[in-house]
Every structure is written in structure tokens, then in C-alpha cells.
C-alpha atoms as one frame of an Amber mdcrd trajectory, in Angstrom:
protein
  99.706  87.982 178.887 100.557  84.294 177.382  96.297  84.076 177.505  95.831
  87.118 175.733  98.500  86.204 173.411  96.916  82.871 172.867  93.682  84.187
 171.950  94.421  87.142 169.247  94.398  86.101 165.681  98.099  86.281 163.889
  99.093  90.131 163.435  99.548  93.273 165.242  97.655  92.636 168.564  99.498
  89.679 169.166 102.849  91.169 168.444 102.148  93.424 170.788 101.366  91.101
 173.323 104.446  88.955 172.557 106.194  91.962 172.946 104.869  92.725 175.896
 105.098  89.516 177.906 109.099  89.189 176.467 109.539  92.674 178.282 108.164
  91.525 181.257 109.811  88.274 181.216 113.036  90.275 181.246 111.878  92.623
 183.299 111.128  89.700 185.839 114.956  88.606 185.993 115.535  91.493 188.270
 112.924  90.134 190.953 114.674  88.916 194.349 115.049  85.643 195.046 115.704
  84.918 191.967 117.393  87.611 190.473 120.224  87.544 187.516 123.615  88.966
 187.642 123.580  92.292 185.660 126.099  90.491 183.170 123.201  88.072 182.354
 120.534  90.389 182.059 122.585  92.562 179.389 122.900  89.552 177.583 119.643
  88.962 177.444 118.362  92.442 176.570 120.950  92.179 173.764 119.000  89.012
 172.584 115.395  90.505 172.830 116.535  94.017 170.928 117.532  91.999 168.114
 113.858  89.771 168.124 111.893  92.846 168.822 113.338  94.496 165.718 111.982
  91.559 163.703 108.394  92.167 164.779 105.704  94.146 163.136 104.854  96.557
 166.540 102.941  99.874 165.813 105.620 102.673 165.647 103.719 104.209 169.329
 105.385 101.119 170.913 108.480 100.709 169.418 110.147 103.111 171.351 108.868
 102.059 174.627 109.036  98.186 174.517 112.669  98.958 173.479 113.269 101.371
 176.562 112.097  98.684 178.854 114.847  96.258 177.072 117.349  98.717 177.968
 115.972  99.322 181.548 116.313  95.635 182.328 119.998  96.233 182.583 120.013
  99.457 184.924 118.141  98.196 187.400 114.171  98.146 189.006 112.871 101.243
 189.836 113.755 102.352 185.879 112.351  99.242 184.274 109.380 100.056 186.888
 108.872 103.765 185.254 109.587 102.139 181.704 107.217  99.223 182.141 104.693
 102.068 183.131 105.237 103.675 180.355 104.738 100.625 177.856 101.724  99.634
 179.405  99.821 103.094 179.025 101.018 102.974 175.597  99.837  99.518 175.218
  96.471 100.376 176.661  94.376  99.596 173.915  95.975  96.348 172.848  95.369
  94.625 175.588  92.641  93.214 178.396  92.304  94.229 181.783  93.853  90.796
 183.011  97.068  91.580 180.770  96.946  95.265 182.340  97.008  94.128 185.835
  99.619  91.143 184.930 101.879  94.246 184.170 100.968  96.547 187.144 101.754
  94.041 189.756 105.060  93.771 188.580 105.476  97.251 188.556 104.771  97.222
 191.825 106.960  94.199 192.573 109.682  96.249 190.933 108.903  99.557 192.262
 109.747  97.666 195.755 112.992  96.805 195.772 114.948  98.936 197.537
């Protein structure tokens, strides 16, 4: 997601993707071994509602980049089903690469029991 980032010209695309890898950063923090207390992770969804308010996102992804903030603090297997839900929305902003960057940590996610 930092490529695609990298490579789209200033404006909505790579907002998006910004967005997008943030999310999953966060998202990320809930990943075994490496995990971060749930006190942490608040904090840090705190943090990244404030930023994501600040960017120009189409209105389509507003609402799900934002639910995946909030996820981050409940737990995997509902940042899984939000990060699923992002990503469809997301669809046409970014490359298959980016798409499959996002799946597999779905997955990841998705696996913690």
C-alpha cells in the first residue's frame, strides 16, 4: 500500500491509500506476537480519527475507514469484517497488489482465535 501510495499523484487516490495503509497499520497492532494492550490501541485509534478527519476521502469511504478505526479497539475478527468492508469499498482506488496486501491480513486477523 506504501507503493501504491508512492506512485499516485497528490489528491484523492492517494488519500485513500494513506488512509488505507494507516487502517491497516492499526489494524496490524492486534497481530500476535506482537500485539498491543487494548489501552494502547484505543489510544491510537483516538489519534488516527482525528488525522483521518483532516483528509479529503470520498464520502463512500468515510464511514468505513472510520469503522475500522473503531474496530481496532474491539478486537480481530471485527476489524477483520470492517477491513473487508473498506477494501470492497476501496475497490476502485487501488491495485491488485494493495488488494491482496489487505486480504492477507484479513485473513491473519480472521485467525486469531
Amino acid at each position: 500500500m506504501a507503493g501504491l501510495a508512492g506512485r499516485l499523484p497528490l489528491g484523492g487516490g492517494r488519500e485513500v491509500a494513506l488512509a488505507l495503509l494507516s487502517v491497516s497499520r492499526l489494524a496490524s497492532g492486534l497481530l500476535p506476537p506482537d500485539s498491543l494492550p487494548a489501552e494502547d490501541r484505543q489510544h491510537r485509534a483516538t489519534a488516527a480519527r482525528v488525522w483521518l478527519a483532516s483528509l479529503a476521502l470520498p464520502a463512500a469511504l468515510r464511514v468505513p475507514l472510520a469503522k475500522v478505526i473503531d474496530a481496532t479497539a474491539s478486537g480481530p475478527i471485527s476489524t477483520a469484517g470492517a477491513l473487508r468492508v473498506v477494501a470492497s469499498a476501496a475497490g476502485t482506488y487501488i491495485d491488485g497488489a494493495a488488494s491482496l496486501e489487505i486480504q492477507r491480513l484479513v485473513r491473519r486477523l480472521a485467525a486469531i482465535s
